[in-house]
C-alpha positions as CSV (number, residue, x, y, z in Angstrom):
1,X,4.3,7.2,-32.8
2,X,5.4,7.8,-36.0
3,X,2.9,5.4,-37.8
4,X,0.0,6.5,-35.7
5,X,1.0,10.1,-36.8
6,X,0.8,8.8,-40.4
7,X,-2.8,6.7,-39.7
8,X,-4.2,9.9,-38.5
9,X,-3.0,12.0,-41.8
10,X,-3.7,9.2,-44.0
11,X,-6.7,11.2,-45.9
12,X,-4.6,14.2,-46.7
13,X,-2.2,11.9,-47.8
14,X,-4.4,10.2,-50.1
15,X,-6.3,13.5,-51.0
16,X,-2.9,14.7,-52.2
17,X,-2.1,11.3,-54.5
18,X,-5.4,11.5,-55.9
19,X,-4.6,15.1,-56.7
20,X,-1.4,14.5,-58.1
21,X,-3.2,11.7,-60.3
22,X,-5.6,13.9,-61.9
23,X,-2.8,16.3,-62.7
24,X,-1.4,13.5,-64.4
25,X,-4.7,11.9,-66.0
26,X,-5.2,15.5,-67.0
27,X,-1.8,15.9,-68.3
28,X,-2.2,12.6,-70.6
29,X,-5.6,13.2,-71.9
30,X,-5.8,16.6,-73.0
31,X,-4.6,16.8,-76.7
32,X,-4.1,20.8,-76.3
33,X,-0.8,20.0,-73.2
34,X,2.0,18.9,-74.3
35,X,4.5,17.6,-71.9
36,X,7.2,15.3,-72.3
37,X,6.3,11.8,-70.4
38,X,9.7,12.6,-68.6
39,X,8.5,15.7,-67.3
40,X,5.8,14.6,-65.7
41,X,7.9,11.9,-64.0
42,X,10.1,14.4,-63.0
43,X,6.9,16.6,-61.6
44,X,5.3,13.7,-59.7
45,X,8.8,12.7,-58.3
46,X,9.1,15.7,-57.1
47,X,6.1,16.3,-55.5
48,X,6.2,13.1,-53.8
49,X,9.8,14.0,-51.9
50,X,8.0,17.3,-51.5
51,X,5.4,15.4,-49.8
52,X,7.9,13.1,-47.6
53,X,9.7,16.1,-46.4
54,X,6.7,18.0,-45.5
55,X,5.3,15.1,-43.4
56,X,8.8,14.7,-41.8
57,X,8.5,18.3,-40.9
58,X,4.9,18.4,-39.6
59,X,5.7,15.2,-37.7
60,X,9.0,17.0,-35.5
61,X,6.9,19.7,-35.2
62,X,4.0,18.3,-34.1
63,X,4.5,16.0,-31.8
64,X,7.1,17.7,-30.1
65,X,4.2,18.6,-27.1
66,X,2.6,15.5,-27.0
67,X,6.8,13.9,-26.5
68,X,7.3,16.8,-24.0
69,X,3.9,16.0,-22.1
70,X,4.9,12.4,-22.4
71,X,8.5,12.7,-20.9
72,X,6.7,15.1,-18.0
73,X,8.2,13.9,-14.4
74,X,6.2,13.3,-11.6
75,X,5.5,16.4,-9.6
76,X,3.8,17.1,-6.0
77,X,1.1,18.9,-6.0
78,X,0.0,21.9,-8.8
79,X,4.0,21.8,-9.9
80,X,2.8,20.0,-12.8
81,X,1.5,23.1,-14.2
82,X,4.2,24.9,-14.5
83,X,6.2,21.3,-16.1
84,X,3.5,21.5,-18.6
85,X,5.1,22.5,-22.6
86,X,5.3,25.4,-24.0
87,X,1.8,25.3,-26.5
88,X,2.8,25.5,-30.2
89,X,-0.4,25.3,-31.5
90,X,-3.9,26.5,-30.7
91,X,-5.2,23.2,-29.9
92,X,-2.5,22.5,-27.3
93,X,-3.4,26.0,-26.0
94,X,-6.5,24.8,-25.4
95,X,-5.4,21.1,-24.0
96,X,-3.1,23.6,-21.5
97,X,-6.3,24.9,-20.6
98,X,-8.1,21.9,-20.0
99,X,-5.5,19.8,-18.1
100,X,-5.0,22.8,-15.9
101,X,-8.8,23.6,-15.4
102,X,-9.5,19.9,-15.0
103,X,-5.9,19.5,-12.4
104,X,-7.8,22.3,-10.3
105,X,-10.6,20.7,-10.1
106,X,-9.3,17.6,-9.3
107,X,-6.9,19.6,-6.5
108,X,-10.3,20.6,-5.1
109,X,-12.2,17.4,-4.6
110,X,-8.7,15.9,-3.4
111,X,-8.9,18.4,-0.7
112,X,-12.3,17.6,0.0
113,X,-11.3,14.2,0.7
114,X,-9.0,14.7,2.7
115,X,-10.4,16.8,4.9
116,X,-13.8,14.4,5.2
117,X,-10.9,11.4,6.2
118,X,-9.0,13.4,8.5
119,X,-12.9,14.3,10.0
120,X,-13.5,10.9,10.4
121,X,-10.2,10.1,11.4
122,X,-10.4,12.8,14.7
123,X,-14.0,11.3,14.6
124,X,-12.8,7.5,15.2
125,X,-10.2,8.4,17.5
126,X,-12.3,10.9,19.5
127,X,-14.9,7.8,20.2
128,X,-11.9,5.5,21.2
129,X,-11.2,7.8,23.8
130,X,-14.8,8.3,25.2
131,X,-15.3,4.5,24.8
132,X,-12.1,3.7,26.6
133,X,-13.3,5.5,29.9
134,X,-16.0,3.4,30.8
135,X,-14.2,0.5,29.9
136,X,-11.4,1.6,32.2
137,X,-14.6,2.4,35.1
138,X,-15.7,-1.8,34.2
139,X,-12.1,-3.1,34.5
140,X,-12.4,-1.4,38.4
141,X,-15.4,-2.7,39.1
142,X,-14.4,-5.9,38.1
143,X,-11.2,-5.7,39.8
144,X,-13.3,-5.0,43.1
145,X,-15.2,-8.3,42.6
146,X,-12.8,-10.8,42.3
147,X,-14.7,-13.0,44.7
148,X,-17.5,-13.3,41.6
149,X,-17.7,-16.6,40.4
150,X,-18.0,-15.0,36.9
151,X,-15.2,-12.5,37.7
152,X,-12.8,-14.1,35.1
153,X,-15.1,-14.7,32.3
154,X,-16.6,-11.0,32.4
155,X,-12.7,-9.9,32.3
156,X,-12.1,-12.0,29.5
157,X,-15.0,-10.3,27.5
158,X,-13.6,-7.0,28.4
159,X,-10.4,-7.7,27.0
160,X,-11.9,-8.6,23.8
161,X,-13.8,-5.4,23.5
162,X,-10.9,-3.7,24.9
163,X,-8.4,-4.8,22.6
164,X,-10.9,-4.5,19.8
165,X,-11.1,-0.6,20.5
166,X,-7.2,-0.2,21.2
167,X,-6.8,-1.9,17.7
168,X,-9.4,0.5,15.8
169,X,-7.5,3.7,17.7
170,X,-4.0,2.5,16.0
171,X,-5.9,2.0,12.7
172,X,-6.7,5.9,12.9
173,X,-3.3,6.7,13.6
174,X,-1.7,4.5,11.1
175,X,-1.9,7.3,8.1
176,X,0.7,9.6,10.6
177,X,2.7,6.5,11.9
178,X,6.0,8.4,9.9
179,X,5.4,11.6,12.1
180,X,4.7,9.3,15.6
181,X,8.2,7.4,15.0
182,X,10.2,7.3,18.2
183,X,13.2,5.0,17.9
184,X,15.0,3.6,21.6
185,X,16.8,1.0,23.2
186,X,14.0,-1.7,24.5
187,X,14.3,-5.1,26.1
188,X,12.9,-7.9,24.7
189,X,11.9,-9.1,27.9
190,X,9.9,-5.8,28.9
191,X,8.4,-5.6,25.6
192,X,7.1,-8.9,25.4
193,X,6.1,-9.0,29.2
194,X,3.7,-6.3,28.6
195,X,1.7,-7.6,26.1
196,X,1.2,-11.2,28.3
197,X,0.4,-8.7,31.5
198,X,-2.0,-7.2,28.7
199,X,-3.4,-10.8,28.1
200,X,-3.2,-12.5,30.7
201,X,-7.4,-12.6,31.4
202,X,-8.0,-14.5,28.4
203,X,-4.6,-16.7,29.1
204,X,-6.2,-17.6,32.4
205,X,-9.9,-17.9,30.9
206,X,-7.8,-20.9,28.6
207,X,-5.7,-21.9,31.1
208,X,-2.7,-21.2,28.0
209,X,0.6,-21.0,29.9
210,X,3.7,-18.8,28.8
211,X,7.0,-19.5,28.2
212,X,9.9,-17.0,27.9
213,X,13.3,-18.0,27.4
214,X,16.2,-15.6,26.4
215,X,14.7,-12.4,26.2
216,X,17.6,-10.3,28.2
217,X,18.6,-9.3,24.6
218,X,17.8,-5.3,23.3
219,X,16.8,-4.4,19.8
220,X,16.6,-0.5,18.5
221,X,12.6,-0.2,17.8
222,X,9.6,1.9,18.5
223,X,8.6,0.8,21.5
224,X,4.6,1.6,21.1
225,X,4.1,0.3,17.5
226,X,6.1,-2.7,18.4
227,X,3.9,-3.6,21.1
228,X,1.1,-3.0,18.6
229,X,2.5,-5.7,16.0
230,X,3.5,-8.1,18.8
231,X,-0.1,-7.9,20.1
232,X,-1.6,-8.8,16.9
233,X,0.4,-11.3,16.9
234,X,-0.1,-13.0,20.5
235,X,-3.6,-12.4,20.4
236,X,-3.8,-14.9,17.5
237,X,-1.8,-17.4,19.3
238,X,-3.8,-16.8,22.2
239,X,-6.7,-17.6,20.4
240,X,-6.1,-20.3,18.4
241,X,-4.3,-22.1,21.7
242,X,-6.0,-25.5,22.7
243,X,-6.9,-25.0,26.2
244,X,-3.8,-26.1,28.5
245,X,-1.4,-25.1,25.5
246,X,1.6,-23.1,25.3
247,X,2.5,-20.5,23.5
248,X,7.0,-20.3,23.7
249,X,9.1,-17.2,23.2
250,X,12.4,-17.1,22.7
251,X,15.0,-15.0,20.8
252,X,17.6,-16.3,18.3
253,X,20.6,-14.0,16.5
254,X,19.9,-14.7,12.5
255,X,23.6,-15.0,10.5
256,X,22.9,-11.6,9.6
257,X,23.0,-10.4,13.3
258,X,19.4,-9.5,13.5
259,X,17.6,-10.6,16.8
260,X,15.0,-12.4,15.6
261,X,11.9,-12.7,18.5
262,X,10.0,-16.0,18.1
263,X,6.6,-17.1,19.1
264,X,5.3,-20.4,18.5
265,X,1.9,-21.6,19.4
266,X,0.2,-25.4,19.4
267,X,-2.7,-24.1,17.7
268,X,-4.2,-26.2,14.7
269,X,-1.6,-24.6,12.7
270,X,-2.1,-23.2,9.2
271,X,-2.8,-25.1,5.9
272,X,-0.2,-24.8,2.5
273,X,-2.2,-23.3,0.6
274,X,-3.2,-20.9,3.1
275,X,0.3,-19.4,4.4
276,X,1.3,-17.2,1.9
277,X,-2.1,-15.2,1.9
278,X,-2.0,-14.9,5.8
279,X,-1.1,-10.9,5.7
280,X,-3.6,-10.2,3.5
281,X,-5.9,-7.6,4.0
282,X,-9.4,-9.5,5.3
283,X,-8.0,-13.2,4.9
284,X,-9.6,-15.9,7.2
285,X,-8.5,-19.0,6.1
286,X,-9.7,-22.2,7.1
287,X,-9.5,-21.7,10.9
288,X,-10.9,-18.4,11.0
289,X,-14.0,-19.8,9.1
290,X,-14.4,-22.5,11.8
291,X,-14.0,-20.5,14.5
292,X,-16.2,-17.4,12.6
293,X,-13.5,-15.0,15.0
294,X,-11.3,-14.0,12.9
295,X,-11.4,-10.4,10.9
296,X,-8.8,-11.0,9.2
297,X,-7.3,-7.6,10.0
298,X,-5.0,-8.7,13.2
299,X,-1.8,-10.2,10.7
300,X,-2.0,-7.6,8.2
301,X,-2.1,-4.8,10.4
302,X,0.8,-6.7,12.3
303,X,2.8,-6.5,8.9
304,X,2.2,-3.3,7.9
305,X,3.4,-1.9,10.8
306,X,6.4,-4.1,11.0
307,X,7.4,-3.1,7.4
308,X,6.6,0.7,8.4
309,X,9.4,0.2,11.7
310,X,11.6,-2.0,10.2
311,X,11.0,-5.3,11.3
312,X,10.4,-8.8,9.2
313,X,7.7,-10.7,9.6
314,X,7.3,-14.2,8.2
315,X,5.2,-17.6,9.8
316,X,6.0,-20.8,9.4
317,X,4.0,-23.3,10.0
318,X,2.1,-27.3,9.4
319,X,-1.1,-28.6,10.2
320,X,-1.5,-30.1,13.8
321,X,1.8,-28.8,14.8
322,X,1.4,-25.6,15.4
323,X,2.3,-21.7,13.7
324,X,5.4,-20.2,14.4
325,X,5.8,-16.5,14.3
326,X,9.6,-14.6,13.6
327,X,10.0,-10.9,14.2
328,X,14.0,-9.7,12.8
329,X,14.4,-6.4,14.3
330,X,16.4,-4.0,12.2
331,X,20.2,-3.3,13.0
332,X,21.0,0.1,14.1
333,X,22.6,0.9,11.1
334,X,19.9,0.2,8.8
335,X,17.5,2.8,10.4
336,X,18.7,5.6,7.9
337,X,16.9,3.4,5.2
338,X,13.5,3.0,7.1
339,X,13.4,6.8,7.5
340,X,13.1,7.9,4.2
């Protein structure tokens, strides 16, 4: 900071020299002065340490505001005004001003933001609603014509729309998912036996049978976003099953005494240089391109609500063999962490 303070001085620095100089020149020159060479050393040392000190000076003094505004916390909200330094100067009078008109103003369209979001927020989950009744009014009228030969394949569309919809009504409450935090004791088994209840239409439509072993075991979770994450992540596997595949779920205990729920597919299974980009926000990969399914919105919605409740998510997986997917609920104790 110091040699920028100096860059930005450097012509009164060098209007001062030049001053000095002609002193000097003027000194040397003019027949009618005389002064001792010594004396004039003695002048121009002085006014050079003169100089030093004076620029020393000017620099503490001013660039204590610009330190201060440096070294300023963060702050919620307009608290930042009242963090801002004391002005020493006119001109950071003025910057005071400024940062405090332009913080307002900024405030104000921040607002207005946020209020168009939460808008289209009610907006979105208003229409999931409306949309979700005369889904529920086809899902009866299907139920009442099982004896249709195309029964099974109009309830496997519905699911699709219907789990569509659900998805897009969590994605509107995601921004409040803190304040719609529930924690209990839930079964394994009950959790995960919902979800294949929820798909078992497009199971059927694939002839994909399910396998549960070991699920008698209860984790601490949110029962409703669990659900959520798990259904992202069975309606991939469902999906990408062969017809006649399996998808397996089981539970292991990690070393670390997490209960670790596991579902593993015999899908085409996921390429190297694909897996580590699988969360991502829009990511396809290879077999989402083939298929020209995917939105590539089901995996990363699936982690960030695991991160958000406390679970770990990870996949494993090789090509032809299949994708494995791991859910390690969080211990009891380690809930204090996920609240804050």
């Amino acid at each position: 900071m110091f040699l920028r303070f100096l860059r930005d001085r450097m012509s009164w620095i060098f209007f001062i020299i030049f001053v000095l100089g002609a002193i000097d020149l003027l000194l040397w020159l003019d027949p009618g002065i005389d002064v001792a060479a010594s004396s004039i050393l003695y002048m121009n040392a002085l006014v050079i340490v003169s100089l030093v000190c004076f620029i020393l000076w000017r620099y503490f003094k001013e660039t204590a505001y610009v330190k201060e505004l440096a070294s300023m916390d963060e702050t919620n909200g307009m608290a930042w005004v009242e963090a801002l330094p004391d002005a020493g100067f006119k001109q950071e009078e003025i910057i005071n001003d400024l940062l405090i008109e332009k913080g307002m103003q900024f405030a104000g369209q921040l607002e207005e933001v946020r209020k168009n979001s939460m808008i289209q927020v009610d907006y979105t989950a208003a229409w999931v609603h409306e949309a979700k009744a005369p889904l529920t009014a086809m899902k009866l009228i299907i139920d009442s014509n099982r004896d249709m030969p195309a029964a099974s394949r109009i309830e496997a569309e519905w699911l699709r729309i219907y789990l569509l919809i659900d998805q897009q009504l969590y994605i509107s409450r995601l921004p409040t998912l803190e304040s719609d935090y529930a924690l209990e004791e839930v079964e394994l088994k009950e959790l995960v036996s919902a979800e294949i209840r929820e798909l078992m239409s497009w199971c059927l439509e694939k002839n994909v049978e399910v396998e549960m072993d070991g699920l008698e075991q209860s984790v601490i979770t949110d029962r409703k976003w669990s659900r959520f994450a798990l259904r992202q992540i069975l309606s991939n596997a469902v999906k990408y099953s062969p017809d006649s595949g399996t998808i397996a779920i089981s539970v292991r205990t990690a070393e670390s005494g997490h209960t670790v729920l596991i579902v593993k597919d015999q899908g085409p299974g996921i390429a190297p240089h694909d897996l580590p980009r699988i969360f991502d926000k829009g990511f396809t990969g290879s077999n989402g391109r083939i298929q020209n399914a995917a939105t590539g919105l089901g995996l990363y919605l699936a982690k960030m609500v695991a991160e958000k409740i406390g679970i770990q998510l990870n996949a494993k997986s090789e090509l032809a063999k299949g994708t494995t997917m791991e859910l390690a609920f969080s211990m009891e104790n380690e809930f204090d962490h996920i609240r804050k």
